[in-house]
Short mmCIF file of the C-alpha atoms (twelve columns), coordinates in Angstrom:
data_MODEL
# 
_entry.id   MODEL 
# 
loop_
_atom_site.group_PDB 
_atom_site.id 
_atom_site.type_symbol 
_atom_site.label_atom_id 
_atom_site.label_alt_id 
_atom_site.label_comp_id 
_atom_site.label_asym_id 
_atom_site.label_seq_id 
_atom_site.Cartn_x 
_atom_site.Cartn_y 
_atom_site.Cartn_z 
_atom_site.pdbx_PDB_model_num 
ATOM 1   C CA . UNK A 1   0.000   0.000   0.000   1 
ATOM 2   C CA . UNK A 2   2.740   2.016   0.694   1 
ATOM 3   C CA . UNK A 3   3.950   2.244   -2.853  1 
ATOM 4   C CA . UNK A 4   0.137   3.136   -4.288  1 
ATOM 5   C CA . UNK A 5   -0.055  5.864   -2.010  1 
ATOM 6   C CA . UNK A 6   3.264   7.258   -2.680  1 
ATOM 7   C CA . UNK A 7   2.222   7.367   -6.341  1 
ATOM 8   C CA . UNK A 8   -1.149  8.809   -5.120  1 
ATOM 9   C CA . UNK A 9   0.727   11.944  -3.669  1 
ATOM 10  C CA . UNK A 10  2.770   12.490  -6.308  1 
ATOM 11  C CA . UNK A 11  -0.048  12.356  -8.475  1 
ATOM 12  C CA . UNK A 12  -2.897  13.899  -6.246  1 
ATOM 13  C CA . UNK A 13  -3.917  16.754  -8.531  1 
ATOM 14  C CA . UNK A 14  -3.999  14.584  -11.799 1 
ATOM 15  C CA . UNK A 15  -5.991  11.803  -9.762  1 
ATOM 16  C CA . UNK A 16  -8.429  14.346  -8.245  1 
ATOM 17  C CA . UNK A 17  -9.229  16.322  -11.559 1 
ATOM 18  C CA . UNK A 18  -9.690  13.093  -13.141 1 
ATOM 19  C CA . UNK A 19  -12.134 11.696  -10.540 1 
ATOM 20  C CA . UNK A 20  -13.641 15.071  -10.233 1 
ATOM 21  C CA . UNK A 21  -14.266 15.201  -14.252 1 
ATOM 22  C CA . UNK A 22  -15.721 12.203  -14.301 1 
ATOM 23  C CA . UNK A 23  -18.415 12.423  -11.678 1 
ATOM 24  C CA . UNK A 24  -19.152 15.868  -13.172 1 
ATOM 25  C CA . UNK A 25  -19.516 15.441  -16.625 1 
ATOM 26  C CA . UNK A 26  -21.741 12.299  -16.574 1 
ATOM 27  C CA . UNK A 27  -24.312 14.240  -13.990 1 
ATOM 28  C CA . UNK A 28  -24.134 11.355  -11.530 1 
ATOM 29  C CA . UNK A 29  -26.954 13.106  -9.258  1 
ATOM 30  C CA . UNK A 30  -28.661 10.043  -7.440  1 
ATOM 31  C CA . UNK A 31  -28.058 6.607   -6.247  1 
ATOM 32  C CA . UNK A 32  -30.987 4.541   -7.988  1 
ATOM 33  C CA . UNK A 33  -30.736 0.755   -8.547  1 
ATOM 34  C CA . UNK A 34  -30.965 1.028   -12.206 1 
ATOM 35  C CA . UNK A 35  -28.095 3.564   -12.486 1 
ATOM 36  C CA . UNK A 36  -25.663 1.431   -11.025 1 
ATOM 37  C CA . UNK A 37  -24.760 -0.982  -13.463 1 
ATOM 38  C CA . UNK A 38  -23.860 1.853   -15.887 1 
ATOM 39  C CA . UNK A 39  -21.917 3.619   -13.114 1 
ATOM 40  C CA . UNK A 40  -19.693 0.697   -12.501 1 
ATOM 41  C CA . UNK A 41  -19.365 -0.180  -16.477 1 
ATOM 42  C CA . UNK A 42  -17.894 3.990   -16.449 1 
ATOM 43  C CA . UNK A 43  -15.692 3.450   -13.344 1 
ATOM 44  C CA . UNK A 44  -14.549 -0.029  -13.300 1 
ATOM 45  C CA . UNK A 45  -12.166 0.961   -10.320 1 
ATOM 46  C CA . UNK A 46  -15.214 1.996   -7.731  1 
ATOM 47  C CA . UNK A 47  -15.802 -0.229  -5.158  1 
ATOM 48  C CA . UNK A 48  -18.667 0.829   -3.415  1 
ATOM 49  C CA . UNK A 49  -21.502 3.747   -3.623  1 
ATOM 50  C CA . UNK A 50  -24.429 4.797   -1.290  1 
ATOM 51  C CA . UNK A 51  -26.493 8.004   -0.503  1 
ATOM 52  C CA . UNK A 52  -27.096 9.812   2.881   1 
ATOM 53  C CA . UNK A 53  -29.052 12.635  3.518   1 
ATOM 54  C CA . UNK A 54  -28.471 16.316  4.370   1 
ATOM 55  C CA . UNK A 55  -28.807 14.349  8.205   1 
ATOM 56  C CA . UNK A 56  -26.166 12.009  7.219   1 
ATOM 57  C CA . UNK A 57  -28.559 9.027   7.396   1 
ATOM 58  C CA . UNK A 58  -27.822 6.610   5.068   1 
ATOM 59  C CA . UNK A 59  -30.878 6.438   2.378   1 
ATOM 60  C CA . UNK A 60  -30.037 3.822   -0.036  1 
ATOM 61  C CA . UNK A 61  -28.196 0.264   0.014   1 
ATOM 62  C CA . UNK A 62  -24.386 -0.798  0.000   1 
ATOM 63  C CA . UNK A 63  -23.910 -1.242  -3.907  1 
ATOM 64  C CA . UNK A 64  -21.062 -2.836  -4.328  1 
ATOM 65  C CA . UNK A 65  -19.449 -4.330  -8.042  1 
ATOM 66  C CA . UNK A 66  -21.338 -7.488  -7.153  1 
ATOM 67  C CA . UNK A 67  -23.979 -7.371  -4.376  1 
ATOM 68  C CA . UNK A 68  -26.278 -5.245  -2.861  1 
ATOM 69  C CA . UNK A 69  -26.074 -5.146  0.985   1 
ATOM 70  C CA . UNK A 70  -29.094 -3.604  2.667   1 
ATOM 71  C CA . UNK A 71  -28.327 -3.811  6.586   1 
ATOM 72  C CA . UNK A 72  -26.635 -0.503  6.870   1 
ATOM 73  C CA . UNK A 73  -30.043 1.368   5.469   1 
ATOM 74  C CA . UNK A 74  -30.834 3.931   7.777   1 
ATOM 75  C CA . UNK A 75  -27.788 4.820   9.589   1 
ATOM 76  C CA . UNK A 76  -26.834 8.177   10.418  1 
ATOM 77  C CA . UNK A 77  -23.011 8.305   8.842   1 
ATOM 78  C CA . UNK A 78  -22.293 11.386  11.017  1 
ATOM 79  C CA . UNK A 79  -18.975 10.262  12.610  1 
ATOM 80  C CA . UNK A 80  -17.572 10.219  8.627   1 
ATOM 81  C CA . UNK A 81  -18.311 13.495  7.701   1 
ATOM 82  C CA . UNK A 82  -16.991 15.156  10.714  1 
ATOM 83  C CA . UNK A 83  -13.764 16.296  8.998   1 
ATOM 84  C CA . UNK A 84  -15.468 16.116  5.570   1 
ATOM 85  C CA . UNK A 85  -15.360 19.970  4.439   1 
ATOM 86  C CA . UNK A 86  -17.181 20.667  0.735   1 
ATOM 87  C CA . UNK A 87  -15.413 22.838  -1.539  1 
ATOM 88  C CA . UNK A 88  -17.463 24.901  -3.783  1 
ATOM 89  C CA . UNK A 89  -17.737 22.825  -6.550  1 
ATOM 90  C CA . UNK A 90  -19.425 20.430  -4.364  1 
ATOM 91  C CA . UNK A 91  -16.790 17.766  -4.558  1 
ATOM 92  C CA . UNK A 92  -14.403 16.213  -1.632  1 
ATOM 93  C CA . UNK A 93  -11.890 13.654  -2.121  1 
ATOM 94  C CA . UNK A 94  -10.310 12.205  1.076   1 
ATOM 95  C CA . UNK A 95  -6.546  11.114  1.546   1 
ATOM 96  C CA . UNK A 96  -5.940  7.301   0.780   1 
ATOM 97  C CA . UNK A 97  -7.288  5.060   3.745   1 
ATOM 98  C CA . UNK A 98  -7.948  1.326   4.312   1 
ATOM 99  C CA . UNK A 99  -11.984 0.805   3.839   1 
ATOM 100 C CA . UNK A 100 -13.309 -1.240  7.040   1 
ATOM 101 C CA . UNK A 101 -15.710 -2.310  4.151   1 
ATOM 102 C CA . UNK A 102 -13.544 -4.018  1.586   1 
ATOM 103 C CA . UNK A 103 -10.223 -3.895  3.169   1 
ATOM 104 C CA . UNK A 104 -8.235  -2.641  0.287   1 
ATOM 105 C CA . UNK A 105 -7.186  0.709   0.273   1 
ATOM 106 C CA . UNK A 106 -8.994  3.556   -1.224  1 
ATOM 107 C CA . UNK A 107 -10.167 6.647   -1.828  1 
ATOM 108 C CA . UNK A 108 -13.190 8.270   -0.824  1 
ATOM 109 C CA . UNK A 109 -15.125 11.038  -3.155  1 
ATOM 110 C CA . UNK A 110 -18.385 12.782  -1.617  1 
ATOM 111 C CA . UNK A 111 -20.385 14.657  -3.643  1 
ATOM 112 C CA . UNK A 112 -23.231 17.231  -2.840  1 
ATOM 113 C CA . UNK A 113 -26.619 16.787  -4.622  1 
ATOM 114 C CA . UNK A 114 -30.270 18.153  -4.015  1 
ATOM 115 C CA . UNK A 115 -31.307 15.119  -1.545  1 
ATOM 116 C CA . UNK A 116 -28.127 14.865  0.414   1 
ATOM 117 C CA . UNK A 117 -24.897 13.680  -0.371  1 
ATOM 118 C CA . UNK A 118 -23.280 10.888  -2.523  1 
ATOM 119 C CA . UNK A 119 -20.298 8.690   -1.765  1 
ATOM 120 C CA . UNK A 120 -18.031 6.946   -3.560  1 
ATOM 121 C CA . UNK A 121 -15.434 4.420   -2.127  1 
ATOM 122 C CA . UNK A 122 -12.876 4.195   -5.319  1 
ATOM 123 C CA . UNK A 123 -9.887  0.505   -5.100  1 
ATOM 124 C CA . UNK A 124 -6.594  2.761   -5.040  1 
ATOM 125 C CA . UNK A 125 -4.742  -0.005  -7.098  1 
ATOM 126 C CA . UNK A 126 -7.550  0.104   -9.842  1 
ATOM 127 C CA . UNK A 127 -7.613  3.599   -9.588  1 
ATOM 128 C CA . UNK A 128 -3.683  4.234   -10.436 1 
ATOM 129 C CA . UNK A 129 -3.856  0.742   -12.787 1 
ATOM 130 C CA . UNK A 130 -6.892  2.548   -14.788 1 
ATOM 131 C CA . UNK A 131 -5.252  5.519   -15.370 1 
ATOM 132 C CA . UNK A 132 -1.981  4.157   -16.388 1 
ATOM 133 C CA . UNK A 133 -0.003  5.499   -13.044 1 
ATOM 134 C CA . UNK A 134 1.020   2.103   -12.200 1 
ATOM 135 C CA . UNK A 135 1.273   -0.800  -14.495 1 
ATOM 136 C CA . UNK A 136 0.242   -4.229  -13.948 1 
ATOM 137 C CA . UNK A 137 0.206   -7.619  -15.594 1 
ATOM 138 C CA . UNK A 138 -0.951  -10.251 -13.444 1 
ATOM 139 C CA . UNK A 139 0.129   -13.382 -15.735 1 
ATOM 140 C CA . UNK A 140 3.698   -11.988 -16.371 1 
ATOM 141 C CA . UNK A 141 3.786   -10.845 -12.674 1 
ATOM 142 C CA . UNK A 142 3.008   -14.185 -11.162 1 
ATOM 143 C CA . UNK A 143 5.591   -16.057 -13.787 1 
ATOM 144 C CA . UNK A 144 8.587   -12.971 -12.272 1 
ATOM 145 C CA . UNK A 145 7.362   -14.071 -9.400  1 
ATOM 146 C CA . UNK A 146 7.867   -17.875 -9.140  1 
ATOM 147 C CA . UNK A 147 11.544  -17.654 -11.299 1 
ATOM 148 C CA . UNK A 148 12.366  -15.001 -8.612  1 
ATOM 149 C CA . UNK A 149 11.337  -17.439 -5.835  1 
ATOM 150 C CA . UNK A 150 13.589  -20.305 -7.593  1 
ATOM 151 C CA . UNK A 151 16.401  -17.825 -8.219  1 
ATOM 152 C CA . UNK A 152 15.774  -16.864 -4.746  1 
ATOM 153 C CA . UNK A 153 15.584  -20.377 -3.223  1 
ATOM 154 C CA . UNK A 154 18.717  -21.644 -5.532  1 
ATOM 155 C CA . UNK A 155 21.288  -18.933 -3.801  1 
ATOM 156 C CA . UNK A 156 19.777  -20.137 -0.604  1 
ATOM 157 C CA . UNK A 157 21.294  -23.663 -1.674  1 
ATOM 158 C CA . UNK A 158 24.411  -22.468 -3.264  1 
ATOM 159 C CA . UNK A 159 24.850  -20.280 0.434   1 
ATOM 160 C CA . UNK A 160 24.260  -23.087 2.883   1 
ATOM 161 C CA . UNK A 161 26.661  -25.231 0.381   1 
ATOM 162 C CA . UNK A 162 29.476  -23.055 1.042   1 
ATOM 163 C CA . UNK A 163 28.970  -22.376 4.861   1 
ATOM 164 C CA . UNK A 164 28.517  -26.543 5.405   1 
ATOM 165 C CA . UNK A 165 31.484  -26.356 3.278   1 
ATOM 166 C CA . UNK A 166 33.509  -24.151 5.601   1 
ATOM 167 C CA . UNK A 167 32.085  -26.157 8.267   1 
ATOM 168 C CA . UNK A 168 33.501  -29.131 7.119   1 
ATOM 169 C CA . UNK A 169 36.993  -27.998 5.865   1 
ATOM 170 C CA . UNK A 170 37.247  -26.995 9.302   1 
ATOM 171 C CA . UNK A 171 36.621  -29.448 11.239  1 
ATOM 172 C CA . UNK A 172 38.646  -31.770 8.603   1 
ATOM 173 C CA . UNK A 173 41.622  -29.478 9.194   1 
ATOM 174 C CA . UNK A 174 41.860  -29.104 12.725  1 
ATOM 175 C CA . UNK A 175 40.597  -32.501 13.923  1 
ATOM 176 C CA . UNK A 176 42.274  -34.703 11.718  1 
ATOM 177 C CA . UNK A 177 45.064  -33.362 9.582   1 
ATOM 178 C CA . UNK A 178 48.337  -31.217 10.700  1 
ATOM 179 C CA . UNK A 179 48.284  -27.920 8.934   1 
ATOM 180 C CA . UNK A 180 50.839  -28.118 6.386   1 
ATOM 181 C CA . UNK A 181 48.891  -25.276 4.049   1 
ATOM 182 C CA . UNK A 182 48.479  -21.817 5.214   1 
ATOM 183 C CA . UNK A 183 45.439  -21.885 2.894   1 
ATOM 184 C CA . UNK A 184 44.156  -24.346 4.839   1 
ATOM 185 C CA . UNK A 185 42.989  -22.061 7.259   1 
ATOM 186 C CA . UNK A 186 41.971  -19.263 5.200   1 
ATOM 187 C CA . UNK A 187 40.057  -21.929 2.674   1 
ATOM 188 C CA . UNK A 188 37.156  -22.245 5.057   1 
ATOM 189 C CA . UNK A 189 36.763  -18.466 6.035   1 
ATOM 190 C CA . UNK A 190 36.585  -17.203 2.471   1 
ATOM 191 C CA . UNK A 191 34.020  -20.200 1.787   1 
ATOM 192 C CA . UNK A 192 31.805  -18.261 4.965   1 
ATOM 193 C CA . UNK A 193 32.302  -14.845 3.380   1 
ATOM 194 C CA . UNK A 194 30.998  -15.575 -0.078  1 
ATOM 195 C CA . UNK A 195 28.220  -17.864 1.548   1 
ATOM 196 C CA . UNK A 196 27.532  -14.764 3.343   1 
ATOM 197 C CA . UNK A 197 27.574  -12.601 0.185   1 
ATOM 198 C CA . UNK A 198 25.325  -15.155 -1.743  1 
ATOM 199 C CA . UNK A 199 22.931  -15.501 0.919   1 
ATOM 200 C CA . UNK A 200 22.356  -11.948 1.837   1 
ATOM 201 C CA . UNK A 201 21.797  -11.569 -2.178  1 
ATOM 202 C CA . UNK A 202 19.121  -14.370 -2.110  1 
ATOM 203 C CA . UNK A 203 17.407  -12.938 1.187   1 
ATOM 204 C CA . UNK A 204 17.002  -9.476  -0.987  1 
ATOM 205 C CA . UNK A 205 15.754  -10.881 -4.020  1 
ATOM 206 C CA . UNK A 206 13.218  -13.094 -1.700  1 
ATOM 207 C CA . UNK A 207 11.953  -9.975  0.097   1 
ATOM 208 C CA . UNK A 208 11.790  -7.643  -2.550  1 
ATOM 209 C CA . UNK A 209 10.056  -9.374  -5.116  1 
ATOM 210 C CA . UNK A 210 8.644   -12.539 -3.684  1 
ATOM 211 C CA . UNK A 211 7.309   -11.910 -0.037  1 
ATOM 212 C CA . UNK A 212 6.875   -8.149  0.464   1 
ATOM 213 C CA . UNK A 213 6.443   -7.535  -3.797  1 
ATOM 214 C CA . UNK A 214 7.766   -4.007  -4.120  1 
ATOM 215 C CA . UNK A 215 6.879   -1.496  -7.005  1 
ATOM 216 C CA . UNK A 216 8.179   1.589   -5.232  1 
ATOM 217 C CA . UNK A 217 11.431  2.346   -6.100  1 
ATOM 218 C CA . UNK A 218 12.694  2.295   -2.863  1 
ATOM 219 C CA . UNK A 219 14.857  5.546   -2.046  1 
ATOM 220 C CA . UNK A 220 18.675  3.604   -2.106  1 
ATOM 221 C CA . UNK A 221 17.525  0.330   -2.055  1 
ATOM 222 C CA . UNK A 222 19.363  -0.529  -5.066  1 
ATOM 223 C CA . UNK A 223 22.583  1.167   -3.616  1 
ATOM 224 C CA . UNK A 224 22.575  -0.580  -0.068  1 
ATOM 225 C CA . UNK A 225 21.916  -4.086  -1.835  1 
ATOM 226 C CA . UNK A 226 25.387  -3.109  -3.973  1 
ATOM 227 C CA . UNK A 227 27.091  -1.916  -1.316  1 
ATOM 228 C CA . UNK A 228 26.380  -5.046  0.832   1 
ATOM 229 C CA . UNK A 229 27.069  -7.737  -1.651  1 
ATOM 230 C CA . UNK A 230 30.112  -5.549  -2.782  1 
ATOM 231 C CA . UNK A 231 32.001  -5.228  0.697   1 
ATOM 232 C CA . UNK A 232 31.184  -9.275  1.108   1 
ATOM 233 C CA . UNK A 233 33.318  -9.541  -2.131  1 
ATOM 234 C CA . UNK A 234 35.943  -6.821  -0.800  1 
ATOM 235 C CA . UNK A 235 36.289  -8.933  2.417   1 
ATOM 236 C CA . UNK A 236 36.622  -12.159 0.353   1 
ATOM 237 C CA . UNK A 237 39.308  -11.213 -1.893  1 
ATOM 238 C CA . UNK A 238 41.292  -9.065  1.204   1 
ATOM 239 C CA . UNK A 239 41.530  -12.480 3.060   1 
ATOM 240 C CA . UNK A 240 42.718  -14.265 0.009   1 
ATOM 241 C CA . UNK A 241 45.489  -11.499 -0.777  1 
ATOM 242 C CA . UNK A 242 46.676  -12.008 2.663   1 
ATOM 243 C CA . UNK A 243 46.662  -15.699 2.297   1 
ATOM 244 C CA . UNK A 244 48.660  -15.301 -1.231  1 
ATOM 245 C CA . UNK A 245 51.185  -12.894 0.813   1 
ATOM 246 C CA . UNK A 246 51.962  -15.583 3.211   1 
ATOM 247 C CA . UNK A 247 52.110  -18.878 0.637   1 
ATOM 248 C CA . UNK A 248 54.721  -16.085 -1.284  1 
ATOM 249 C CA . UNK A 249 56.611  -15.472 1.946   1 
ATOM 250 C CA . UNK A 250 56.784  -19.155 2.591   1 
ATOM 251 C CA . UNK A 251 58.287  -19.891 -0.693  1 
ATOM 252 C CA . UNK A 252 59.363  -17.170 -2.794  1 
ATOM 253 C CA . UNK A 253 59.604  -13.385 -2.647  1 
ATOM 254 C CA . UNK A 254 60.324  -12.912 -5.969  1 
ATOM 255 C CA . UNK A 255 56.455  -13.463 -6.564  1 
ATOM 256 C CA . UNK A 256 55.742  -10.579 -4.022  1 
ATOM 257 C CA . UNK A 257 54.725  -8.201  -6.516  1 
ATOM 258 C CA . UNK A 258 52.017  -10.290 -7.890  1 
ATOM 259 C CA . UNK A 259 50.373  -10.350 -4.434  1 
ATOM 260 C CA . UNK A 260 51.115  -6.436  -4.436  1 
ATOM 261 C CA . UNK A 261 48.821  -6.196  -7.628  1 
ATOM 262 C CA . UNK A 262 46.379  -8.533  -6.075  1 
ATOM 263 C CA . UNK A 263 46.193  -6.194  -2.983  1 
ATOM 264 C CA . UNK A 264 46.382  -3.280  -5.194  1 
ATOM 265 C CA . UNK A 265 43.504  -3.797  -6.809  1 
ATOM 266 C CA . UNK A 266 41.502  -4.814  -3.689  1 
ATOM 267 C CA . UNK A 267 42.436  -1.296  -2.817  1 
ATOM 268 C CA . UNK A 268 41.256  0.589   -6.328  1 
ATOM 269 C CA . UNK A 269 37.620  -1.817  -5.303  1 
ATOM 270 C CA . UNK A 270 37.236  0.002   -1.958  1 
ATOM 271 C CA . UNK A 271 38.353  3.121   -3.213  1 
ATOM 272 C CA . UNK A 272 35.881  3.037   -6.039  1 
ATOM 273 C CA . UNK A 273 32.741  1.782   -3.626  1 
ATOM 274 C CA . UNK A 274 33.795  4.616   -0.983  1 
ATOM 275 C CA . UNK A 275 33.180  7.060   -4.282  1 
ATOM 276 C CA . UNK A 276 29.987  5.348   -5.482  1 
ATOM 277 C CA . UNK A 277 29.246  6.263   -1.589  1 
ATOM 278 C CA . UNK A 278 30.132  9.478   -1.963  1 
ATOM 279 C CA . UNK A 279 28.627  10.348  -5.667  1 
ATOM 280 C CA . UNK A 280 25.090  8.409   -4.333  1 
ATOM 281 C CA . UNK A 281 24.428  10.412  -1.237  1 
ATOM 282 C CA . UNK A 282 25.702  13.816  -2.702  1 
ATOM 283 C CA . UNK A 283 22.879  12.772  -5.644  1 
ATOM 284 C CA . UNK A 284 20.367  12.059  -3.000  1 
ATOM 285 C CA . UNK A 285 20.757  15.029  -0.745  1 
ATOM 286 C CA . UNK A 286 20.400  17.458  -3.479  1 
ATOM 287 C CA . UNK A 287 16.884  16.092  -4.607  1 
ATOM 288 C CA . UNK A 288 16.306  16.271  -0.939  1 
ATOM 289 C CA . UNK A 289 17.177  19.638  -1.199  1 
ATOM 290 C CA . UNK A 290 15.226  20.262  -4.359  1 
ATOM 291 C CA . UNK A 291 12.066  19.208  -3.369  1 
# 
């Protein structure tokens, strides 16, 4: 809902003079039986409509897409028009809300006639869907869905691989071998830091896009799921230019300067992730200051 109603504020005035329009220029003046069919067929997005009075007693039924529900006839509707205020052109659209009657969100439009007032619950999804603020495909979004799940679900596998791998080199190294190999100790925590990486990759992807779907574009979301996967890969390669700088010691410093490269370029990686750092928040803080 979150994302809808972002989109909703960013998009209030065209959303309001569109829903405005509409009721206007199709003189919707009364809440009969036999006009509701065609209202729905003009606004597939409403939800619900009903009439109160000038007492705020409710005069007609619930008419919903589907069904008619006449056990709230005759209630006085009072307590919701409290901090309902009618501009002059005898229209009021409320701020996005979750409807105790269909719970989706929506928006609520109230509109002053002769007899009372009418008032029309409008789906917030349908609303932004129908007038091509947000996009949806239901088929294609349930197939991104599941591959995003197995995507999600393989890393998972690939992750745990790795850690029992670490698991098992260590125990295998310190329980039954003598350490002969310096990489021998370093082998298992690399395995850990790039089961870390891959796992904190997959638990993104699973959030995102399969459990909590987001169509917001999430102020730095992208950047903090780069960063993090990018200092697990940092931390992965700085433990295996240290282990390269002892098997050269060990053996043969004429070979230092390759590990020199290796740990130069593990250096030009944080230096260039401390920039994107740098570029992405200066970026960010003057839209901030922009808007």
């Amino acid at each position: 809902m979150k994302d809808a109603i972002n989109i909703y504020k960013k998009h209030r005035a065209t959303v309001e003079n569109f829903l405005s329009s509409t009721i206007q220029l199709n003189h919707l003046e009364s809440c009969e039986e036999q006009n509701i069919r065609a209202i729905y067929l003009l606004m597939p997005f409403l939800e619900l409509i009903y009439q109160v009075d000038d007492e705020y007693k409710q005069t007609s039924d619930y008419f919903y897409q589907n069904r008619t529900d006449a056990s709230t006839k005759g209630l006085v509707k009072s307590y919701l028009f409290d901090k309902v205020k009618i501009p002059s052109d005898g229209i009021f659209i409320s701020n996005p809300y979750i409807s105790s009657h269909t719970g989706n969100a929506c928006v609520t439009l109230v509109k002053k006639i002769k007899d009372g007032y009418l008032v029309f619950d409008f789906n917030l999804y349908k609303l932004l869907y129908h007038i091509r603020l947000m996009e949806s495909n239901t088929l294609f979004s349930r197939f991104s869905q599941v591959l995003y799940m197995i995507i999600g679900f393989a890393l998972v596998g690939y992750a745990l691989a790795l850690i029992g791998h670490a698991c098992f080199t260590f125990f295998i190294t310190f329980l039954m071998h003598d350490i002969q190999d310096i990489s021998m100790i370093f082998t298992p925590i690399i395995s850990l830091t790039l089961g870390l990486a891959i796992f904190d990759l997959s638990k993104t992807i699973l959030e995102q896009e399969v459990f909590f779907k987001s169509y917001n574009s999430e102020e730095n979301r992208e950047n903090r799921i780069f960063g993090k996967f990018l200092i697990s890969i940092i931390i992965a390669l700085s433990i295996e230019s240290l282990m390269v700088v002892f098997k050269i010691a060990l053996s043969d410093y004429a070979l230092m300067i390759n590990a020199f490269y290796l740990i130069a370029g593990v250096a030009l990686m944080i230096l260039s992730l401390g920039l994107f750092h740098f570029f992405t928040r200066f970026t960010n803080k003057k839209n901030t200051t922009n808007e």
